[in-house]
C-alpha positions as CSV (number, residue, x, y, z in Angstrom):
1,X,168.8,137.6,-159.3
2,X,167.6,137.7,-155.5
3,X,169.5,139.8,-153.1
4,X,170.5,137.9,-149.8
5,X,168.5,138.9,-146.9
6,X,170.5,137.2,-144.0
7,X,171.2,138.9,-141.3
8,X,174.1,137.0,-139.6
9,X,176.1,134.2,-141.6
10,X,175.2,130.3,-142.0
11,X,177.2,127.2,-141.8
12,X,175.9,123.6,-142.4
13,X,175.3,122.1,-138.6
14,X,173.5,118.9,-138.4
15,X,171.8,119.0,-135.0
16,X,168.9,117.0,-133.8
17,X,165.7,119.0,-133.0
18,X,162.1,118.2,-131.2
19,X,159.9,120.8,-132.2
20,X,157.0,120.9,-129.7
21,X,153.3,122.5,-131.1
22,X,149.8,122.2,-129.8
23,X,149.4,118.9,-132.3
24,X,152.2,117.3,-130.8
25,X,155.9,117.1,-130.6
26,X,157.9,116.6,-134.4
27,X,161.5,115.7,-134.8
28,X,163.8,117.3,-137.3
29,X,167.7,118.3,-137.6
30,X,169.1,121.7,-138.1
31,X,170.7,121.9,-142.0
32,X,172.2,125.0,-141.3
33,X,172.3,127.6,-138.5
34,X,173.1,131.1,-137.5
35,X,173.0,132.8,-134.0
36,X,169.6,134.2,-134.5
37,X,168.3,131.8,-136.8
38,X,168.1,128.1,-138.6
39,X,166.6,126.1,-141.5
40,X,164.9,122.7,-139.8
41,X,164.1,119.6,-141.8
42,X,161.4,117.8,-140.8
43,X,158.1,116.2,-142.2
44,X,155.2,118.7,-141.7
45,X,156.5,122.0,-141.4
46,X,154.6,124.3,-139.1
47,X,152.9,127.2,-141.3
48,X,154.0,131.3,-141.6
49,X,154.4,133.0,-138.7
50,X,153.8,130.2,-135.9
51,X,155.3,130.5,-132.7
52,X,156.6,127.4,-131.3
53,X,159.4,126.0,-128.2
54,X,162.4,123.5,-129.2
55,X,164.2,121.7,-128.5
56,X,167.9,121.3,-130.1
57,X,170.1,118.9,-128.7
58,X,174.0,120.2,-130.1
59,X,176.7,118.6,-128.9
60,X,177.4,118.5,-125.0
61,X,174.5,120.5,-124.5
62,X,170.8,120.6,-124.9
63,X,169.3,124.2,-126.0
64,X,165.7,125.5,-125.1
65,X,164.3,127.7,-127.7
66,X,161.5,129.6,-128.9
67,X,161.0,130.5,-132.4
68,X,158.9,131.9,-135.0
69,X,158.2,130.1,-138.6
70,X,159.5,132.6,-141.2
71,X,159.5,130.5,-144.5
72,X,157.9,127.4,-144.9
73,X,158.6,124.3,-147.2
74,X,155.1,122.6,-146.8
75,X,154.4,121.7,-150.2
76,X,157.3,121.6,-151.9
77,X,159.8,118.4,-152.8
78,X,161.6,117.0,-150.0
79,X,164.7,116.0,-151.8
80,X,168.6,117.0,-151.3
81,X,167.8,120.4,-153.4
82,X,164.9,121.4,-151.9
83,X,164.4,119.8,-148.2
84,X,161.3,119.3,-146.7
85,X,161.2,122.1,-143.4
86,X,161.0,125.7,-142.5
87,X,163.5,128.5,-141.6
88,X,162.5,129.9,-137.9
89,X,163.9,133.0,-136.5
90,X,165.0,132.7,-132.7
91,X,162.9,134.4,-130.3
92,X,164.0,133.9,-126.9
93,X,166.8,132.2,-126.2
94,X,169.1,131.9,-122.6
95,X,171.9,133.8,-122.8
96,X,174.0,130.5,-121.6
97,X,172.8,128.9,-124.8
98,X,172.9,131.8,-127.1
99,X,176.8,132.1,-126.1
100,X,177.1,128.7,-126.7
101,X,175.6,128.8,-130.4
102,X,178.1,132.0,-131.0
103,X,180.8,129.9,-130.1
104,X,179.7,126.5,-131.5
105,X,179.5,129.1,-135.3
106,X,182.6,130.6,-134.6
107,X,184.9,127.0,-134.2
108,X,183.0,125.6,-137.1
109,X,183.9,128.6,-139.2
110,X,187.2,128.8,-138.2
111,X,187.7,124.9,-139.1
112,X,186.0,125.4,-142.2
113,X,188.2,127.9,-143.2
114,X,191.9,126.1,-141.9
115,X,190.1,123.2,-144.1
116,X,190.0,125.6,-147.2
117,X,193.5,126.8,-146.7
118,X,195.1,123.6,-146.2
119,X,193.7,122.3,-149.1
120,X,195.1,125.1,-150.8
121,X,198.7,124.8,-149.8
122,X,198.7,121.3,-150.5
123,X,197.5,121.4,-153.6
124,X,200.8,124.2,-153.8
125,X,202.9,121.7,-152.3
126,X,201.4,118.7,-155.2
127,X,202.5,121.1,-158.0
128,X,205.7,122.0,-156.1
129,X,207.7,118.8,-157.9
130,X,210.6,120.0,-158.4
131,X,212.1,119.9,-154.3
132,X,212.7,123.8,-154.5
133,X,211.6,124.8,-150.9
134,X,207.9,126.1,-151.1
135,X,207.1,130.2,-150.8
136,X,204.0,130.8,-148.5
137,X,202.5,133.9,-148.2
138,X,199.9,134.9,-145.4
């Protein structure tokens, strides 16, 4: 079994992104992201270790990036498993945005997990029948 080699967590953020090369510019969408790095769908992945600018528009605000191809899916299916696209690592960033990304991760997370735990209590609450007040703990 492979050992995760993240650096920072991920959560699934659906952003659109232009990537701009020397053969032109390519959109794509974030699938997931990090503060320091994401995966990006799109139909011809740039190759290993190219350096590239982006552009990722994220809600309310349009982020400049530069980034570096770390893993590449050139070949490979492009289905729901196994999306067509590459996972870049963030090289320079403004510190506006990158505060802006932490933030943006940080609300998502924090909704993802009041999600979980109200789902959780009311599936308490659905088993809870029998009108005795409910006990939550914390």
């Amino acid at each position: 079994m492979s050992r995760e080699r993240r650096q920072s967590s991920r959560i699934e953020v659906k952003w659109p992104v232009i990537v701009q090369h020397a053969k032109g510019d390519m959109a794509g969408e974030t699938l997931n992201f990090s503060s320091i790095s994401a995966f990006i769908r799109c139909p011809k992945p740039l190759r290993l270790n190219e350096i590239f600018d982006m552009t990722i528009d994220a809600p309310d605000r349009r982020l400049s990036v530069n980034a570096e191809v770390v893993w590449s899916n050139i070949h490979g299916r492009d289905d729901e498993i196994t999306p067509r696209g590459m996972g870049v690592r963030f090289l320079n960033m403004a510190s506006e945005d990158q505060i802006f990304i932490t933030k943006a991760l940080a609300t998502q997370s924090l909704g993802k997990v009041a999600t979980e735990y109200l789902r959780a209590l009311e599936k308490k609450v659905h088993k809870n029948r029998s009108g005795h007040p409910l006990k939550v703990r914390a």
